[in-house]
MARKOLRO-658550 format. One line per field, with one value per atom (N, C-alpha, C): residue number from 1; x, y, z. Coordinates in steps of 0.001 Angstrom, whole numbers, always signed. Layout:
<recs>
i	(NUM_...) .
c1	(X_...) .
c2	(Y_...) .
c3	(Z_...) .
</recs>
This chain:
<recs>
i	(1_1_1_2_2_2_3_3_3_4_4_4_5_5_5_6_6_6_7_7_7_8_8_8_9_9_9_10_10_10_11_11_11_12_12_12_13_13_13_14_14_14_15_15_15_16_16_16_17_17_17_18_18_18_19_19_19_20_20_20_21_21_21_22_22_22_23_23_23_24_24_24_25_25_25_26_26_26_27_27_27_28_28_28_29_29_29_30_30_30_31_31_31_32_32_32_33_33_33_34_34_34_35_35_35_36_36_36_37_37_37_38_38_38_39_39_39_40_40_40_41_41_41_42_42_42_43_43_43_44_44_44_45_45_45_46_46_46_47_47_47_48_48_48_49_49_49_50_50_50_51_51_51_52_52_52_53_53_53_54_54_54_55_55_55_56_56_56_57_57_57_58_58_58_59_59_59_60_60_60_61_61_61_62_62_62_63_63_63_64_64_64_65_65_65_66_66_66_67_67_67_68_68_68_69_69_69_70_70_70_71_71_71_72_72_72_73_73_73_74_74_74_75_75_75_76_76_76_77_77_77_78_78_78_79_79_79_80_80_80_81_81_81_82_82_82_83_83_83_84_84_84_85_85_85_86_86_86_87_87_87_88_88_88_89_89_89_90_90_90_91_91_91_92_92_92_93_93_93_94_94_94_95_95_95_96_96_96_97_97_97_98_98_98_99_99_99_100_100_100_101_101_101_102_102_102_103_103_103_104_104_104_105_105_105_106_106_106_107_107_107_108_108_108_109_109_109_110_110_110_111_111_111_112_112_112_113_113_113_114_114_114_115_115_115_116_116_116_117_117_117_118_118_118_119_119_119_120_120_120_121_121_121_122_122_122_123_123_123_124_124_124_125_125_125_126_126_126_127_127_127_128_128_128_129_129_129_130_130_130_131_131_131_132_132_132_133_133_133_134_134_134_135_135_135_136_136_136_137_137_137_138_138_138_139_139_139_140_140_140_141_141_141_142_142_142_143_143_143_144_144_144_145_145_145_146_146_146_147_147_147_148_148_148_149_149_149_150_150_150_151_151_151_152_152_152_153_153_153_154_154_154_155_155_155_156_156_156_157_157_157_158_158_158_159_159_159_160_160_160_161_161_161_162_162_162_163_163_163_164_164_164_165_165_165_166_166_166_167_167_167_168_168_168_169_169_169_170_170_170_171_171_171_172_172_172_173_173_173_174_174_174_175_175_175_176_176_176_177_177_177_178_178_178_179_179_179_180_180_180_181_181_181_182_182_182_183_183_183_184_184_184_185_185_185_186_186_186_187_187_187_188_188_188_189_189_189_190_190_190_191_191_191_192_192_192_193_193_193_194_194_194_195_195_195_196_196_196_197_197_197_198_198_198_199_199_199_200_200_200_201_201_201_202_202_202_203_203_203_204_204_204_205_205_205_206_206_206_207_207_207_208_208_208_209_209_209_210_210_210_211_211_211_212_212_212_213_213_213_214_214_214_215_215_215_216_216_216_217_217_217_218_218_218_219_219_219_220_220_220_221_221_221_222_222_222_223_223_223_224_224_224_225_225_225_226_226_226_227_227_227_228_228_228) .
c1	(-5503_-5072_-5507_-5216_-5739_-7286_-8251_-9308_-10123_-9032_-9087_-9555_-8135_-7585_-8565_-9208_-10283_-11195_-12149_-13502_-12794_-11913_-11778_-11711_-11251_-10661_-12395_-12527_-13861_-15284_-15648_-16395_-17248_-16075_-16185_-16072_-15107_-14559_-13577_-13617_-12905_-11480_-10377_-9644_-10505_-11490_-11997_-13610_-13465_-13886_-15984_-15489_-16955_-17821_-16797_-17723_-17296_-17463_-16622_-16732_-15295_-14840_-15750_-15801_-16568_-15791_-14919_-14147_-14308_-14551_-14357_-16360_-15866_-17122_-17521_-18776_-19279_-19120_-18717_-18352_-18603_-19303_-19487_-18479_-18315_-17346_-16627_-17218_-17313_-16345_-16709_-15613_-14285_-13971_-12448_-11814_-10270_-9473_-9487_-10085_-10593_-10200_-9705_-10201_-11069_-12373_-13026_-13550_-12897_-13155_-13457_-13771_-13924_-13312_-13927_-13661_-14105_-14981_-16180_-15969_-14977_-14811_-13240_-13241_-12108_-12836_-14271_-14526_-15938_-16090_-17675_-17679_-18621_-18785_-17948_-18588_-17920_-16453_-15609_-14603_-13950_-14049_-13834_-13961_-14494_-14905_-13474_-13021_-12611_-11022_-10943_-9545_-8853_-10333_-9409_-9685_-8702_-8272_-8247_-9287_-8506_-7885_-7013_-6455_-6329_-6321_-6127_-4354_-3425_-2663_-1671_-629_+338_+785_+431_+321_+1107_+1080_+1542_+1168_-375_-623_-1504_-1627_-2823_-4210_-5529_-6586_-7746_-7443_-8223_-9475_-9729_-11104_-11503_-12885_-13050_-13257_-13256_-12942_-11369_-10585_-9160_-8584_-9415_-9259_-9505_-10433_-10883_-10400_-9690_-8545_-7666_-6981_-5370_-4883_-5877_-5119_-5409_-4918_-4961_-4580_-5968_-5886_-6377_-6610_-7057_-5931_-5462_-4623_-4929_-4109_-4399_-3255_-3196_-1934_-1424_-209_+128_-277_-1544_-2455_-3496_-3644_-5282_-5063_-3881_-3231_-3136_-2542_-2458_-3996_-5022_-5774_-6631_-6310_-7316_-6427_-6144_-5355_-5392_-6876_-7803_-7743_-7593_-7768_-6540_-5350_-4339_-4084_-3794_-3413_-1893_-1820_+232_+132_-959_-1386_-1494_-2593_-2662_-4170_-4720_-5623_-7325_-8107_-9191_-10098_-10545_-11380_-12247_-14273_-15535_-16240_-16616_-17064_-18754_-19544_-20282_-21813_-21003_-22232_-22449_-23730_-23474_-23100_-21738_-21464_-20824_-21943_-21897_-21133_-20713_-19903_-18383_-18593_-16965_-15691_-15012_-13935_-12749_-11434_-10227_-9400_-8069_-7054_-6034_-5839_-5252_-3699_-3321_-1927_-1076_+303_+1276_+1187_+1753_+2067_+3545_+3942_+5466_+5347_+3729_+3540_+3320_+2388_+1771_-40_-519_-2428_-3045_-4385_-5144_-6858_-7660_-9123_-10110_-10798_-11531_-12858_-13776_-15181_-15940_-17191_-17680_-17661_-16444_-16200_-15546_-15465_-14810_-13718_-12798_-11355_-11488_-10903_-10651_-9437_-8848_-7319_-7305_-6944_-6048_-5272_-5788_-4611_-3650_-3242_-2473_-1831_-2259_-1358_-2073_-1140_-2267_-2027_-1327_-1609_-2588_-3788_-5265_-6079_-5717_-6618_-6702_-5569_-5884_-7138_-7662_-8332_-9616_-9752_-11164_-11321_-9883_-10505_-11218_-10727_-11310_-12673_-13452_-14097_-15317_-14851_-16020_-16111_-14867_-14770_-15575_-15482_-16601_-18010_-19013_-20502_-21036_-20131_-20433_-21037_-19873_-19723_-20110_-20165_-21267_-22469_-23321_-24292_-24840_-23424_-23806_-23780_-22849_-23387_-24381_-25078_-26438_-27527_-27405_-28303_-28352_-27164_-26887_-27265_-27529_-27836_-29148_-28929_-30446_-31000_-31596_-31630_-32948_-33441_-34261_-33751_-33042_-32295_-31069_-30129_-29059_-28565_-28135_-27751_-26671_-26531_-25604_-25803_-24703_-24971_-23708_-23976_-22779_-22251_-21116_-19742_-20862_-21460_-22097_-22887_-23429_-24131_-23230_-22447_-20868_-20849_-20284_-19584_-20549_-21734_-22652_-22878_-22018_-22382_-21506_-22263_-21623_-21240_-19535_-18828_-18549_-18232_-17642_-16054_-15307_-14268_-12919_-12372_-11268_-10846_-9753_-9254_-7492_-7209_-6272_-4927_-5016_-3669_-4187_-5227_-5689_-5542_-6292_-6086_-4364_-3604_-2391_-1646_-2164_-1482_-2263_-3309_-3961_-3126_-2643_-2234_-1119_+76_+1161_+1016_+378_-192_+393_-1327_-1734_-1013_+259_+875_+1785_+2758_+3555_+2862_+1604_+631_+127_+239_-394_+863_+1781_+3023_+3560_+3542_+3527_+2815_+1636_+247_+797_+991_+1881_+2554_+3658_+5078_+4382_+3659_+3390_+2236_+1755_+697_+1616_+2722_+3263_+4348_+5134_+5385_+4622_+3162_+2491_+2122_+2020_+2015_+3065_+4115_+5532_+5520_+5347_+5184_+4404_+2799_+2276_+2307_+2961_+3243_+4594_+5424_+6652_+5824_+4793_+4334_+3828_+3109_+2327_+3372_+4419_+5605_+5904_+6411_+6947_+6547_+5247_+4707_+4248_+3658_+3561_+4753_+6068_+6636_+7526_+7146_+7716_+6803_+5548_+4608_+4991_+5512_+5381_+6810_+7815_+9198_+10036_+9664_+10234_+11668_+11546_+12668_+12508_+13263_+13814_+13926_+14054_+14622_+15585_+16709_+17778_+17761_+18287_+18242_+19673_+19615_+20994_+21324_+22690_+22570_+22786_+21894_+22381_+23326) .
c2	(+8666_+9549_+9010_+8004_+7164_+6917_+6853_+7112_+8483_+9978_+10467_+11446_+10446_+11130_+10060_+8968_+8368_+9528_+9702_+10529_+11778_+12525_+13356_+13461_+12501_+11857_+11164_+10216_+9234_+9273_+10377_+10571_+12102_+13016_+14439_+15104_+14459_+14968_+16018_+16419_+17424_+17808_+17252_+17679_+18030_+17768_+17858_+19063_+19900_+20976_+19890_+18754_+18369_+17927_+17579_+16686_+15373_+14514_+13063_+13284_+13061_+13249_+12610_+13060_+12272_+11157_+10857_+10016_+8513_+8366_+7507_+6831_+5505_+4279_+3934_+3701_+2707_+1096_+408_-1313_-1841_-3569_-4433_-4913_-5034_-5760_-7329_-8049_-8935_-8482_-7702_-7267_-6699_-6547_-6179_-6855_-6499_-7598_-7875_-8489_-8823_-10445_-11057_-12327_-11993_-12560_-12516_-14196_-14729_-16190_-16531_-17376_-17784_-19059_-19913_-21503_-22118_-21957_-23222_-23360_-22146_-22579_-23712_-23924_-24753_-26406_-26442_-27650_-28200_-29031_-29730_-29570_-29457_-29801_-30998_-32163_-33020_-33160_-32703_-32851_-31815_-31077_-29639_-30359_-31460_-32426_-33072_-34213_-34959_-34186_-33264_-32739_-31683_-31176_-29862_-30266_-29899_-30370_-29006_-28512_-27554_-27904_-27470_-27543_-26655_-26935_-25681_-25393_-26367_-25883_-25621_-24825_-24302_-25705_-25176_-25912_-25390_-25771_-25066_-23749_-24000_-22957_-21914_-20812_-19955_-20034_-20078_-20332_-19197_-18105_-16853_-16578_-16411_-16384_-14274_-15136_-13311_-12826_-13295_-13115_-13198_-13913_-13002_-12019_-11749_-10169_-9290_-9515_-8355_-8350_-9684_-9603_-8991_-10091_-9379_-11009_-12151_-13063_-14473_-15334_-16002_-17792_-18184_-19286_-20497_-20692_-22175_-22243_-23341_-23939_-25042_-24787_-26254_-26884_-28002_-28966_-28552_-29401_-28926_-29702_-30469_-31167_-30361_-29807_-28695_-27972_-26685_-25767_-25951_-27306_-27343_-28064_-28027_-28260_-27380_-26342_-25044_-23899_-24834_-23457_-22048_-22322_-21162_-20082_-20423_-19230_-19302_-19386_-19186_-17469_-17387_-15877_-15439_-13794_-13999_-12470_-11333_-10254_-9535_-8446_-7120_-7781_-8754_-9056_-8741_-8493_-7690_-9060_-8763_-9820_-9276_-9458_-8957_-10267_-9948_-10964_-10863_-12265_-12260_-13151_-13409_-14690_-14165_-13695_-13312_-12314_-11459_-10635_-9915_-9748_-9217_-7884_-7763_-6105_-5686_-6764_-6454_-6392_-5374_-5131_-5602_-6201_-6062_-6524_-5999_-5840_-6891_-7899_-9307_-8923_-9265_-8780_-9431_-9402_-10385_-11007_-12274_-13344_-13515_-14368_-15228_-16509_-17067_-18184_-18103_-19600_-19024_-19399_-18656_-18180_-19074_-18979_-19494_-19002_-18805_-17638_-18913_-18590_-18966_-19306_-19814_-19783_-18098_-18439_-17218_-15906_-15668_-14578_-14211_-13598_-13525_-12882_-13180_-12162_-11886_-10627_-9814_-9486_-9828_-9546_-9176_-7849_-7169_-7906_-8334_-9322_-8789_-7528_-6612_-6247_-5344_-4644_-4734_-5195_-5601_-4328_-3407_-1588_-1382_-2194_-1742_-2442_-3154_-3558_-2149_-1605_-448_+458_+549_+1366_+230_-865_-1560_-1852_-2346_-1719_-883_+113_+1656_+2041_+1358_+1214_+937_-415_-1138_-963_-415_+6_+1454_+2132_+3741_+3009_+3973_+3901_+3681_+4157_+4081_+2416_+2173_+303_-361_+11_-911_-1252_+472_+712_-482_-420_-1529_-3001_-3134_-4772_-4865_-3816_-3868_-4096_-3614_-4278_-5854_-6426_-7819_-8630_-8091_-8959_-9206_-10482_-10955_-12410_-12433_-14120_-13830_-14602_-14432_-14953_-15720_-16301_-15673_-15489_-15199_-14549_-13167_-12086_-12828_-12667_-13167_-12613_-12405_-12551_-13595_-13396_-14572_-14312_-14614_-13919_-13736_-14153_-14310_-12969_-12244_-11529_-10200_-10297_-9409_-9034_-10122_-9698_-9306_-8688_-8301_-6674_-6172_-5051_-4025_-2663_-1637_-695_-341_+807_+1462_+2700_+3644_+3396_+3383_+3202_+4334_+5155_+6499_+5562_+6505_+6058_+5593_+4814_+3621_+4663_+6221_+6953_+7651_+7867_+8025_+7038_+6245_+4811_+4436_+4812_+4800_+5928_+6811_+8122_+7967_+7371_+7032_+5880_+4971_+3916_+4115_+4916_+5463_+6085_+7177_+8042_+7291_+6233_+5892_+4558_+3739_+2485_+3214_+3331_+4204_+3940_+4637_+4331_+3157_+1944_+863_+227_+568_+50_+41_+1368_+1816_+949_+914_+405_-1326_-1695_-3234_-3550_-2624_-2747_-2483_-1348_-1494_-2249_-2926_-4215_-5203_-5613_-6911_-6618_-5181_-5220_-5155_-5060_-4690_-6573_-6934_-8785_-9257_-8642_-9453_-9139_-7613_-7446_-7936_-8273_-8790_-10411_-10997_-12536_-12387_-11831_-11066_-11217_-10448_-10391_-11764_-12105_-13363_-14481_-14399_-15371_-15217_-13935_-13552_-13065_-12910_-12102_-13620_-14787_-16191_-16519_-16518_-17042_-16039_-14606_-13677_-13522_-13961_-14077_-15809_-16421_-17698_-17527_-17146_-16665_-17326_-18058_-18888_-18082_-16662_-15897_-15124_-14146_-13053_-11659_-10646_-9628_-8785_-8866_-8540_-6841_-6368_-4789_-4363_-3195_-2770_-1526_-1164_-406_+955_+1820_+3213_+3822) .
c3	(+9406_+8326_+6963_+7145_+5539_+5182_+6669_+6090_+5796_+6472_+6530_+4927_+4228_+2550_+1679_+2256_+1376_+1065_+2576_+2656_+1818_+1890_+874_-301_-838_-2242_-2695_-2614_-2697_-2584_-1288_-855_-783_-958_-563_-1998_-2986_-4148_-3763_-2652_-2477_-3596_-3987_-5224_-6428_-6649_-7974_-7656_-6877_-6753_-5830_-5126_-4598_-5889_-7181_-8170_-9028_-8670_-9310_-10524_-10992_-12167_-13200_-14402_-15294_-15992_-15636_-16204_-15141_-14024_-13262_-13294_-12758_-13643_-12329_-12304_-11590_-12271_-11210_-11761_-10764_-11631_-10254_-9618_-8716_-7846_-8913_-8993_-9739_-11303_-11964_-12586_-12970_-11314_-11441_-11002_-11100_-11280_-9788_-9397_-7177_-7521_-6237_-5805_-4970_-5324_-3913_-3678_-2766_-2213_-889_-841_+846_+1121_+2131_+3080_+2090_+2322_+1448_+72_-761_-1832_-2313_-1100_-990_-1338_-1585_-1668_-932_-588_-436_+752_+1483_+3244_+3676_+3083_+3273_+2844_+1929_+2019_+2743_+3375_+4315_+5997_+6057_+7108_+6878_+5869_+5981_+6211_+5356_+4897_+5949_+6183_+7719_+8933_+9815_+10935_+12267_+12704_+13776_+15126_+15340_+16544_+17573_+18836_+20121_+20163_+19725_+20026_+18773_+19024_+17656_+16771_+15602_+15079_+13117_+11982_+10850_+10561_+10157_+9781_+11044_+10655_+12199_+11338_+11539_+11300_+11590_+11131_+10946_+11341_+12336_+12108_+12777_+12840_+12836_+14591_+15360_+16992_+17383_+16475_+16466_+15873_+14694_+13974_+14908_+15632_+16607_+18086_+18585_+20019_+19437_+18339_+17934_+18306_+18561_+19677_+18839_+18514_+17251_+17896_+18204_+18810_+18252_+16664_+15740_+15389_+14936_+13763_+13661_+12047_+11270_+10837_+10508_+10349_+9153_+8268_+6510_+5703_+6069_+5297_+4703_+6055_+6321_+5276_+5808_+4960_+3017_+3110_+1709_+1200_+1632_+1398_+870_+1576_+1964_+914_-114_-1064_-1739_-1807_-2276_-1179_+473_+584_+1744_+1101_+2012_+2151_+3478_+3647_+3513_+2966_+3346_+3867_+3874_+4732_+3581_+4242_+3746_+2658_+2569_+2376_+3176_+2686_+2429_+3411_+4803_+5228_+5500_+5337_+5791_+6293_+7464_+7943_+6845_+6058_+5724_+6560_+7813_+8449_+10001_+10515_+12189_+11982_+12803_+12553_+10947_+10621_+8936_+9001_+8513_+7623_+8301_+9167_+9890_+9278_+9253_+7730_+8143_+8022_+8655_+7384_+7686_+6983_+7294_+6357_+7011_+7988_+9191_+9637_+8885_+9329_+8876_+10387_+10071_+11224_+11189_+11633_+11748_+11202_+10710_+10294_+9222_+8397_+7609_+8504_+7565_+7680_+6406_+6781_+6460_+6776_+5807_+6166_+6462_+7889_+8707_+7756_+8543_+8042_+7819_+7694_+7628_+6951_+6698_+6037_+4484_+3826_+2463_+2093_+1508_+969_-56_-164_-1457_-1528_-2796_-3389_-4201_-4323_-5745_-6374_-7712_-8648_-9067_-9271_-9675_-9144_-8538_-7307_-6349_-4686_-3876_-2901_-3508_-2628_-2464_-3803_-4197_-2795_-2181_-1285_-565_+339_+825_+205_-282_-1450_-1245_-1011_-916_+683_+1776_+2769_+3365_+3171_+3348_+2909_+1459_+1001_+1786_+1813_+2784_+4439_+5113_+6516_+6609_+5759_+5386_+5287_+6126_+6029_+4654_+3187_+2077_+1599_+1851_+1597_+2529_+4046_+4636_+4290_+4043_+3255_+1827_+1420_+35_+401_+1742_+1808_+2863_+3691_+3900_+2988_+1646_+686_+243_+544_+112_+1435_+2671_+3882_+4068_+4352_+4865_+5781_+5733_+6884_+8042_+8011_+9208_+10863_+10865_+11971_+12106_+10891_+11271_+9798_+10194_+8755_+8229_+6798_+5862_+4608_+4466_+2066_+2063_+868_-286_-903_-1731_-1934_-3779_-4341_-5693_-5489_-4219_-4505_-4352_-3399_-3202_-4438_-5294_-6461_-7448_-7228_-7861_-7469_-6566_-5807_-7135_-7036_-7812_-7484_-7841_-7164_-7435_-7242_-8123_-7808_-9131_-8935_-10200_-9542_-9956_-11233_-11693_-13245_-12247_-13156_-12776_-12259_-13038_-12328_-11132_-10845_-9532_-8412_-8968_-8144_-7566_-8218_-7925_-7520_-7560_-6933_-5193_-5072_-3792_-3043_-3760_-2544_-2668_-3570_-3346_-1945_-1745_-749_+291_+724_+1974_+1960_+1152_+1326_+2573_+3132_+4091_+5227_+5215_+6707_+7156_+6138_+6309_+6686_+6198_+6351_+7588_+8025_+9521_+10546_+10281_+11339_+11053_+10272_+10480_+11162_+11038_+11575_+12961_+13920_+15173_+15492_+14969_+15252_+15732_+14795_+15110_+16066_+16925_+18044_+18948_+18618_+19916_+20356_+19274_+19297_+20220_+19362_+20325_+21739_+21840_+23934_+24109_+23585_+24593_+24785_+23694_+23821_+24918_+25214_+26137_+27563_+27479_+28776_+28964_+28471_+29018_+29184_+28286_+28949_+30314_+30363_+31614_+32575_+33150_+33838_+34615_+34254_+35485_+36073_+35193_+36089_+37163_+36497_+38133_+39100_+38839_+39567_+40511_+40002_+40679_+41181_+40973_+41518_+40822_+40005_+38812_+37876_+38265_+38100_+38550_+39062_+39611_+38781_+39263_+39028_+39604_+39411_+39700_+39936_+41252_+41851_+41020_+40816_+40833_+41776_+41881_+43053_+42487_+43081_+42264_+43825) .
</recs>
């Protein structure tokens, strides 16, 4: 539904009779009020060596990467050394992740956890400094053929596709006037809100199942008949 009222709104003009208002700007990325950061700006290779720590098993923080954006299944962590190390790009959700290395243009919308997070290699975040409703509004952005389109211009590599967050923030968007912009994520905040709230039960059953499903398999418990 929400990318539904983008392509109409953004794409189609449709409220404004199929013609973007003359009031609304093209701007670089780079100039609005965005965080856009990554891993690596947390510091040197080498100190990214010395200072982070991943681990296989639970651990402080969860460790983001972009093959658990796309299970749902969230298997790095890092210690509260790592974490507070890695300050620049701590996660707390609803944050803006594109994968920029390998699999390039991959869009996702940070979940909430039960922990705290932390953004993986590879890829870049974007945060609304303002209001972070506005991410909704740059997800959508870049998840539409529109904005793939634009960071297809920024990719390149002969071995292996990539851009860089310097050339990102060089990209130009068209972007509505600030009471639009807010009459939009008024809108579509509710639906995102929604799609949260059943992400993180669909988390809890299936961490439910995988508890419980070895040991009724091993007889390790029972299930009790009742009698009708």
């Amino acid at each position: 539904m929400a990318q539904a009222i983008f392509k109409s709104w953004f794409i189609d003009f449709e409220p404004w009779g199929g013609v973007m208002p003359d009031d609304w700007q093209i701007t670089k990325v780079g100039d609005l009020p965005l965080v856009v950061t990554d891993y690596v700006a947390n510091g040197s290779f080498a100190s990214l060596k010395k200072n982070v720590t991943l681990l296989e098993e639970p651990n402080y923080a969860v460790f983001i990467r972009n093959t658990d954006l796309k299970t749902g299944k969230f298997e790095k962590y890092v210690d509260e050394h790592s974490y507070r190390f890695l300050s620049k790009t701590m996660l707390f959700g609803d944050e803006v992740i594109i994968s920029n290395v390998g699999d390039v243009g991959s869009v996702f919308l940070c979940p909430y956890l039960t922990q705290a997070m932390t953004l993986g290699n590879n890829m870049i975040m974007l945060n609304a400094s303002k209001e972070k409703a506005q991410n909704y509004f740059f997800y959508l952005l870049f998840k539409y053929s529109y904005g793939a389109e634009l960071i297809q211009l920024i990719t390149g590599g002969s071995v292996q596709l990539k851009f860089n967050k310097t050339d990102f923030r060089s990209l130009q968007i068209t972007m509505p006037t600030s009471e639009i912009m807010k009459k939009f994520t008024s809108t579509v905040e509710c639906l995102f809100q929604k799609r949260a709230t059943l992400l993180q039960e669909i988390a809890y059953l299936a961490d439910l199942r995988d508890s419980l499903l070895p040991r009724l398999m091993s007889g390790e418990i029972t299930i009790k008949r009742g009698i009708i």
